[in-house]
C-alpha positions as a Markdown table, in Angstrom:
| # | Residue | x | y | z |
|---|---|---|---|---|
| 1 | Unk | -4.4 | -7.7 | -23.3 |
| 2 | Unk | -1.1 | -9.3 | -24.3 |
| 3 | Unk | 2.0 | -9.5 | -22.3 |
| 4 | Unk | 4.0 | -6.7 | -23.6 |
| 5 | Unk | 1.0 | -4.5 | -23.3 |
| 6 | Unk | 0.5 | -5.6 | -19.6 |
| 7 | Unk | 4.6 | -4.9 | -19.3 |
| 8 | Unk | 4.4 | -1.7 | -20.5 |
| 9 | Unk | 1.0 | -0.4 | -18.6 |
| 10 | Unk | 2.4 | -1.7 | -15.4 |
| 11 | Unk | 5.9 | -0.1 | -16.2 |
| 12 | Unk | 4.7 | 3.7 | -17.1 |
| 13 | Unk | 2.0 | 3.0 | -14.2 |
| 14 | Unk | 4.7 | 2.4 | -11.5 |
| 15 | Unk | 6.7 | 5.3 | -13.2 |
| 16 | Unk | 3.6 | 7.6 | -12.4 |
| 17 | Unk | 3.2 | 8.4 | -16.1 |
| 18 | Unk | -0.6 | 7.1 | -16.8 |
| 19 | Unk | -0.8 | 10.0 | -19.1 |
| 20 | Unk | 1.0 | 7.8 | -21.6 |
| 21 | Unk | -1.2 | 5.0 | -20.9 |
| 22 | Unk | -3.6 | 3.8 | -23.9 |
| 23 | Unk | -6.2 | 1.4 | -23.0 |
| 24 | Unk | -7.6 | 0.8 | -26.9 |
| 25 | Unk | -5.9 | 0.3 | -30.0 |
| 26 | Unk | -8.0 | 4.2 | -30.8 |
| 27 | Unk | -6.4 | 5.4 | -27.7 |
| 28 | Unk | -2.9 | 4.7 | -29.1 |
| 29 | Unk | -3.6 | 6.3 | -31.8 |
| 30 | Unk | -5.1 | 9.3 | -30.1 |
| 31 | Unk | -2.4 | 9.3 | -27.6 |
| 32 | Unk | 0.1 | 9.6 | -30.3 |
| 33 | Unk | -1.4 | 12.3 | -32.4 |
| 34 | Unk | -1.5 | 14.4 | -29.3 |
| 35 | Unk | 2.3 | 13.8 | -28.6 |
| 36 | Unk | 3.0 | 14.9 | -32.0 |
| 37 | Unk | 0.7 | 18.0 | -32.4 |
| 38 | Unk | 0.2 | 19.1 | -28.5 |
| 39 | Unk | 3.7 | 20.7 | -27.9 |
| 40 | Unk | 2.2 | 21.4 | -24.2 |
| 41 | Unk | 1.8 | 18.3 | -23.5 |
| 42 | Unk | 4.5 | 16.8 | -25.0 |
| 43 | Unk | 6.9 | 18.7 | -22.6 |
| 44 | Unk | 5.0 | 17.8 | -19.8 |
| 45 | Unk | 5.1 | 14.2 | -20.2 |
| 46 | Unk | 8.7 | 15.0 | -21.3 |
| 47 | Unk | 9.6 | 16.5 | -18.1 |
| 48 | Unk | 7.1 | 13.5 | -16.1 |
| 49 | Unk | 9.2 | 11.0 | -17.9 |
| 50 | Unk | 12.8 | 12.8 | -16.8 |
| 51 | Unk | 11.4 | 13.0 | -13.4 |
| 52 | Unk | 10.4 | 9.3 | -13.1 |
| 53 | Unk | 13.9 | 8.3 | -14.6 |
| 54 | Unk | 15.7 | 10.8 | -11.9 |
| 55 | Unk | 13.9 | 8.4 | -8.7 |
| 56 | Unk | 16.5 | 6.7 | -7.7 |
| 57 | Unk | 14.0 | 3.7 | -6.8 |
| 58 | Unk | 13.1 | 3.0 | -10.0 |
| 59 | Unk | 16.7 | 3.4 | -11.8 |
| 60 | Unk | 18.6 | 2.3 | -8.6 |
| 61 | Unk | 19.9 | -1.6 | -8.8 |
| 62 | Unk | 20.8 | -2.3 | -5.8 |
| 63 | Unk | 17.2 | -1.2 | -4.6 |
| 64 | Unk | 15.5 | -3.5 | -7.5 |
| 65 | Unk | 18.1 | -5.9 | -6.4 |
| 66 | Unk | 16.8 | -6.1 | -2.9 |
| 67 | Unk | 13.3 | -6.3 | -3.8 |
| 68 | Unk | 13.6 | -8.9 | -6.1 |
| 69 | Unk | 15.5 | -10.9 | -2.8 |
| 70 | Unk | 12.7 | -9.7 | -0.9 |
| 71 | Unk | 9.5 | -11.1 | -2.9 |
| 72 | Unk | 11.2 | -14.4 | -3.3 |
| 73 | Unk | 11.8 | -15.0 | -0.2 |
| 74 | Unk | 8.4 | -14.1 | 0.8 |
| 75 | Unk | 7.1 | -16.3 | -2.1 |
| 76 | Unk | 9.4 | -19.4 | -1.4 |
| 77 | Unk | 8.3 | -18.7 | 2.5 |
| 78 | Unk | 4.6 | -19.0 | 1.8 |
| 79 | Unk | 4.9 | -22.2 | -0.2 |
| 80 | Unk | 6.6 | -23.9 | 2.9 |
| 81 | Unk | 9.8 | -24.3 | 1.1 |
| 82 | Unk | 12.3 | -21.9 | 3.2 |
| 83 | Unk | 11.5 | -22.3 | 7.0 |
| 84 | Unk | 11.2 | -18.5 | 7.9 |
């Protein structure tokens, strides 16, 4: 798997949306035939997608902000180099 499919998969993962998550190069190709034919569905993951945007954890920077702090403190803790 490269990078920006490991991005991606972890992003709409996170977001709750595995829907739109294609694990073969097929898959993909499934996934977006049935976005373009499958008017159902397409609103659905439409409205997942509007949903996942309207939580404020994901969106919010000051939340991101402090979890960013918050693993590298915890990382620069375990490797001895702050003395928490």
């Amino acid at each position: 798997m490269r990078h920006a499919e490991r991005m991606s998969t972890s992003i709409l993962a996170h977001a709750g949306l595995t829907a739109l998550i294609a694990n073969t190069d097929q898959g993909y190709v499934d996934l977006a035939i049935r976005l373009a034919t499958d008017d159902a569905f397409r609103a659905s993951q439409r409205a997942a997608v509007c949903a996942a945007l309207d939580n404020m954890g994901l969106t919010d920077p000051a939340t991101c902000a402090r979890a960013l702090e918050t693993a590298y403190i915890r990382a620069l803790t375990e490797k001895c180099l702050l003395p928490f």
